[in-house]
C-alpha positions in Angstrom: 0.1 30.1 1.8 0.1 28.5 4.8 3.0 26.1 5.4 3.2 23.6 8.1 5.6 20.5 8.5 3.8 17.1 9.3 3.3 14.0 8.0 0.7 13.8 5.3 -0.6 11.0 6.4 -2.1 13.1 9.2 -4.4 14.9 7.3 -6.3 11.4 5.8 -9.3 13.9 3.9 -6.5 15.5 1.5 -4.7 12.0 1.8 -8.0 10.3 0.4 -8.8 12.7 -2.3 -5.3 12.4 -3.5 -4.5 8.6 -3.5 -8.4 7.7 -3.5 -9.1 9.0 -7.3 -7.9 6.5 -9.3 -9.0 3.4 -7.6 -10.7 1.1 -10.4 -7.9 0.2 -12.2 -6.5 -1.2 -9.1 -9.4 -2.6 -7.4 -10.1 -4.7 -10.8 -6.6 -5.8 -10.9 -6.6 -7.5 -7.3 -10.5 -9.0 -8.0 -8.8 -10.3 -11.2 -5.9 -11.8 -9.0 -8.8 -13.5 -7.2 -10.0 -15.2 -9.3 -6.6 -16.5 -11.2 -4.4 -16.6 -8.8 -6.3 -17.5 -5.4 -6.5 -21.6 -4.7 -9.4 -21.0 -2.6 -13.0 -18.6 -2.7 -11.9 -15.4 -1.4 -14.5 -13.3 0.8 -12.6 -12.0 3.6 -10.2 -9.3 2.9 -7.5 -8.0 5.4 -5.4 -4.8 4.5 -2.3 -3.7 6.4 -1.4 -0.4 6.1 -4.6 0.5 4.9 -4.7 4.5 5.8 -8.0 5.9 4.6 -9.4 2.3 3.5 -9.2 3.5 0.0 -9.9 0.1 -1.6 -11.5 -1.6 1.5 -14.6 0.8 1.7 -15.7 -0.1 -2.5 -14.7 -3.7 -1.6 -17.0 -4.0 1.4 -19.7 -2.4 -0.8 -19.4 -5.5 -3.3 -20.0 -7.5 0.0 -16.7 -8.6 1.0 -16.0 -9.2 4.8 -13.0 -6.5 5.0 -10.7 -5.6 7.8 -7.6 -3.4 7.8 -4.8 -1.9 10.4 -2.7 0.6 10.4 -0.6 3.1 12.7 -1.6 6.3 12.2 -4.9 7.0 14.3 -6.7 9.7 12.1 -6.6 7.9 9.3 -8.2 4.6 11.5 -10.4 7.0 12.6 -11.5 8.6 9.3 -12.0 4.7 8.0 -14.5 3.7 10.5 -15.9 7.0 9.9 -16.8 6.2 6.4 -17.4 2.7 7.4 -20.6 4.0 9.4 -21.4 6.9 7.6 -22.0 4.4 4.7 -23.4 1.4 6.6 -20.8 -0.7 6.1 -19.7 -3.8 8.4 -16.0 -3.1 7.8 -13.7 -2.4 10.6 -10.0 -1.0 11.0 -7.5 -0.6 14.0 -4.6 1.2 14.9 -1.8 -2.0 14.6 1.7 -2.3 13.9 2.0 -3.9 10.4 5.2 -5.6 11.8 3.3 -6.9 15.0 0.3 -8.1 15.1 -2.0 -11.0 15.0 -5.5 -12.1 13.6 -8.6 -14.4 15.3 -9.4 -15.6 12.2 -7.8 -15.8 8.9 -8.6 -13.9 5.5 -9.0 -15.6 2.6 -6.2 -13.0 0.7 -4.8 -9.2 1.4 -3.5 -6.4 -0.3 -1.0 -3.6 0.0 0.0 -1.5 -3.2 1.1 1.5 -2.7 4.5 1.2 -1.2 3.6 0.9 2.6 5.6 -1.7 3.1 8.8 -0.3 2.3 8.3 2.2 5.4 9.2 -0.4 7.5 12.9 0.1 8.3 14.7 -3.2 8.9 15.0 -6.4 8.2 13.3 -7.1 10.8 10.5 -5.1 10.6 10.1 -6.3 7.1 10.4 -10.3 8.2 8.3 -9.4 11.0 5.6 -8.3 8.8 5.6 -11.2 6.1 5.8 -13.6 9.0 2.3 -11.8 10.6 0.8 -11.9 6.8 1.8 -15.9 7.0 -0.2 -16.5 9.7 -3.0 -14.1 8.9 -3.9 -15.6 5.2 -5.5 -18.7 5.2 -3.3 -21.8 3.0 -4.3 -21.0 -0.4 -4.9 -17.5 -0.6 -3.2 -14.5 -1.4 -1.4 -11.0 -0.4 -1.0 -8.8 -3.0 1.9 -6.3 -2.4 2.9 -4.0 -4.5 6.2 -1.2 -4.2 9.1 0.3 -5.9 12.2 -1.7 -6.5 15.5 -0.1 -7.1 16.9 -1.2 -9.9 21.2 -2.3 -10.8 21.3 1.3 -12.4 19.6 4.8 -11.9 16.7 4.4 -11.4 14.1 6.2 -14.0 11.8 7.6 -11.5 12.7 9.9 -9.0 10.3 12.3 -8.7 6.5 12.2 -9.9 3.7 14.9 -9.3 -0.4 14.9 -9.7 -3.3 16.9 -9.3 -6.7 15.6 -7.9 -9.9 17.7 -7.3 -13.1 16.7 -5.7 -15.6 19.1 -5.2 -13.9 22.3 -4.4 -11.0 21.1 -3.2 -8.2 20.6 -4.9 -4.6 18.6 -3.3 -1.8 19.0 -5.8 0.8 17.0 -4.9 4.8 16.3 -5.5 7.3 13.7 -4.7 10.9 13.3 -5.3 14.0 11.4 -4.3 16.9 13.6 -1.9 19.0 10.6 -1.9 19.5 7.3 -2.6 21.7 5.5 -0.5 22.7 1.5 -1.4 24.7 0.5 1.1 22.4 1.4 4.3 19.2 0.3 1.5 17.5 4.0 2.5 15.7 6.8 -0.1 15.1 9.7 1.5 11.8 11.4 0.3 10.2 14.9 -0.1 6.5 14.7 -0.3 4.3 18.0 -0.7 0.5 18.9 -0.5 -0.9 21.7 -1.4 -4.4 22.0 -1.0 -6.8 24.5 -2.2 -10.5 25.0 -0.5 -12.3 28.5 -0.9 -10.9 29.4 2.3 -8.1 28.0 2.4 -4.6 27.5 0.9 -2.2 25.6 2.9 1.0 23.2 1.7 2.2 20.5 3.7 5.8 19.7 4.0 6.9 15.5 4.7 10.3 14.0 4.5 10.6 10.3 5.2 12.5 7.2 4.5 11.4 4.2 2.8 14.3 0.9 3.0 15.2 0.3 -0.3 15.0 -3.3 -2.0 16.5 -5.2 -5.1 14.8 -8.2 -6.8 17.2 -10.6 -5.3 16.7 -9.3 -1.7 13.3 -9.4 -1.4 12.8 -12.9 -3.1 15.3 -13.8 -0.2 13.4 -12.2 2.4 10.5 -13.8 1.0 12.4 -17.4 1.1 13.5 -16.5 4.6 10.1 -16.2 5.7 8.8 -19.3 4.6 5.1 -19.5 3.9 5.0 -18.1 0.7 5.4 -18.9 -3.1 5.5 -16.1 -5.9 3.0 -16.9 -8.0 2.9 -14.1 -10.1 4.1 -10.8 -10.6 2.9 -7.7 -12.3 3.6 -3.7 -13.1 1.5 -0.6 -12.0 -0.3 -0.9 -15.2 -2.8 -3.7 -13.5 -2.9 -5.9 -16.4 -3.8 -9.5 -15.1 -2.7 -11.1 -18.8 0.2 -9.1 -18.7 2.7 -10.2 -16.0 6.0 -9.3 -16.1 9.4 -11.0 -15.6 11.2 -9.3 -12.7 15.1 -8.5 -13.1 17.6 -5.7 -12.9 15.4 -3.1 -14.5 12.6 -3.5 -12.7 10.9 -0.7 -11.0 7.2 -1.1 -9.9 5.9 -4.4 -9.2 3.4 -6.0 -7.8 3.8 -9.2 -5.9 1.2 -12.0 -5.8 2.8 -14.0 -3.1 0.3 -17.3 -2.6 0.1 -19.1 1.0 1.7 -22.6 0.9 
């Protein structure tokens, strides 16, 4: 097997395949957030961090007006790929999640899948729910959802899958190398390894996401200003079952309202 070390997000088709399967769940959760949780219509969609476009692609083809950055420029690339290839309006750049700014403001965004703990400060983390502030419109929503570490061991520190489409297959693993408190950082092993007919290759990724506790990231949020929490949720994606966050908490998602 071939074996090469490089971020996975550089190779958006086995990226897609992987995190792009199970997408209704999710996509019915944050329509259903929408419509309960939103104090205004919501048509225009913004996603930060949005990689492949995932979740913006299905939502532009229910006719939402949908826009996304990110930094990594294959995985733009591939977006607007699909974008065209589909005839879709939608439209992504290569942005700084922590820097950036919008013409006109979207009526509620979303980021689920831990993006937002990549950022690796405080003030790359203020820096990006200040942007999100002035990007959603008074009223509307942004949706963000990540892994808190909890007042004990935490329960989840490593988690694998397997996705085919067509014939290709990505089987992928995860796991915690350490967990470090008092600088907030989890250093990560991430793994492909992807299977065509011709092909076997596995590819190798160690990063570090900032860690977060309930308390700090409600006071980041206060710090910020802008923003109320008006609900909060597990990865399960039940809108009439939210959750109470506290010291055991793990996954959540945020609904964090524009005031």
């Amino acid at each position: 097997m071939e074996i090469v070390r490089q971020s996975v997000y550089d190779y958006p088709k086995y990226y897609d395949v992987l995190f792009g399967s199970d997408w209704k769940a999710e996509y019915e959760f944050l329509c259903d957030c929408f419509e309960h949780y939103a104090k205004r219509p919501v048509k225009r969609l913004l996603e930060p961090a949005c990689g492949t476009g995932r979740l913006l692609f299905r939502f532009a083809q229910a006719g939402y007006e949908v826009a996304g950055l990110d930094l990594n420029e294959k995985a733009v690339e591939y977006c607007n790929r699909r974008f065209q290839r589909l005839g879709l309006s939608g439209h992504v750049w290569v942005g700084d999640m922590a820097n950036f700014r919008v013409k006109r403001k979207y009526d509620a965004a979303f980021n689920t899948i831990n993006s937002f703990r990549h950022l690796p400060d405080d003030k790359g983390a203020f820096g990006h729910l200040a942007c999100m502030r002035e990007a959603v419109a008074k009223g509307g929503l942004y949706i963000l959802g990540f892994h808190l570490t909890p007042n004990r061991p935490p329960k989840c520190t490593e988690e694998s899958w397997i996705v085919r489409r067509g014939h290709l297959q990505v089987n992928s693993w995860m796991k915690t190398i350490s967990l470090d408190r008092r600088r907030r950082e989890e250093k990560v092993y991430f793994q492909f390894d992807v299977y065509t007919p011709r092909r076997t290759l596995r590819i190798v990724n160690e990063f570090v996401f900032r860690t977060y506790t309930w308390q700090q990231f409600h006071r980041l949020v206060q710090k910020v200003g802008g923003w109320e929490i008006a609900g909060t949720h597990d990865f399960a994606y039940r809108i009439d079952e939210p959750i109470t966050v506290d010291d055991y908490t793990e996954d959540v998602v945020y609904v964090l309202r524009r005031v």
